[in-house]
C-alpha positions in Angstrom: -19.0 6.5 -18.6 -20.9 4.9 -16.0 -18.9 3.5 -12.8 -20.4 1.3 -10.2 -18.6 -0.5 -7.1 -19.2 -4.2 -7.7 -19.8 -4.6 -3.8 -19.9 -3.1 -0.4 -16.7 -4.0 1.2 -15.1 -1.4 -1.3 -17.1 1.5 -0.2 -16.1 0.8 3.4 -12.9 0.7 2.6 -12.9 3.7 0.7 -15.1 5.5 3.9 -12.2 3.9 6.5 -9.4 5.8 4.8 -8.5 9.6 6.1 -10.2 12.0 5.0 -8.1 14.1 2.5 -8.0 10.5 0.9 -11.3 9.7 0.2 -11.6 13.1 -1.2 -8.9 12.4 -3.6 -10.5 8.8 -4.6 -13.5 10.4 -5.1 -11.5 13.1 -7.3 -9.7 9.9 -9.5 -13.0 7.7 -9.8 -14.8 11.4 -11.5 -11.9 11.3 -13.9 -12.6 7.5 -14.6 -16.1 8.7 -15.3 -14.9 11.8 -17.3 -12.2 9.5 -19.6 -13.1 5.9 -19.5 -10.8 4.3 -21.2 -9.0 7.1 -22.1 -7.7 7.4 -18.4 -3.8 6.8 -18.5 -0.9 7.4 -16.2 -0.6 9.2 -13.6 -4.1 8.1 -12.9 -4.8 4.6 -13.9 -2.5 1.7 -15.2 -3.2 -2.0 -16.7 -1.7 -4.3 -14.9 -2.9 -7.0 -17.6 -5.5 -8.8 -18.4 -7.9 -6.5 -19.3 -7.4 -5.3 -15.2 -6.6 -1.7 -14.1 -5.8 -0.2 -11.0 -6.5 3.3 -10.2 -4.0 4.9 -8.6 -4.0 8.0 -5.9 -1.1 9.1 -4.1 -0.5 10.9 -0.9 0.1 10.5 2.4 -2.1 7.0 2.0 -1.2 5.3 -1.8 -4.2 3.4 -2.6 -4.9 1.5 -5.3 -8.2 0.0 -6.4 -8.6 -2.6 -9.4 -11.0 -2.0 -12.2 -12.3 -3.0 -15.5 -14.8 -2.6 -18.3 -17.2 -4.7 -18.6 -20.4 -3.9 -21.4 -19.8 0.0 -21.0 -19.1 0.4 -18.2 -15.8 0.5 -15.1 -16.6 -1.5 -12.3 -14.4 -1.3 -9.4 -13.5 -4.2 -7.7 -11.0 -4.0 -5.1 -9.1 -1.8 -3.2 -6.1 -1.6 -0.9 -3.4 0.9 0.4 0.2 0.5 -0.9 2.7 0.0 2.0 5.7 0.5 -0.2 6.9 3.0 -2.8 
């Protein structure tokens, strides 16, 4: 499945985080690639709507929002989780 960032102020945010992080957004957008919709917990959630976050955890917890539009994920926004 084809992923695309909808805009640029998510890749800098993905490039600003540490390093050990990007490598494991990176990691958990190739499995969105890999599984599409077929992408489930620990990984990726709904959080309704037909929205999605993906989520990575470590010593950062990021999340970035999602969805399918005409075959496709596009990622829309991302953040890091301050609380657990």
């Amino acid at each position: 499945m084809n992923v695309r960032l909808l805009d640029a102020v998510l890749e800098e945010f993905i490039q600003s985080l540490e390093s050990g992080t990007i490598a494991k957004v990176l990691r958990t957008i190739d499995l969105l690639e890999i599984f599409g919709h077929r992408l489930g917990m620990p990984h990726s959630k709904s959080v309704g709507g037909g929205l999605l976050e993906l989520r990575i955890r470590g010593v950062q917890d990021v999340r970035i929002f999602y969805a399918f539009k005409s075959g496709e994920a596009l990622l829309l926004h991302g953040y890091i989780k301050k609380s657990r």
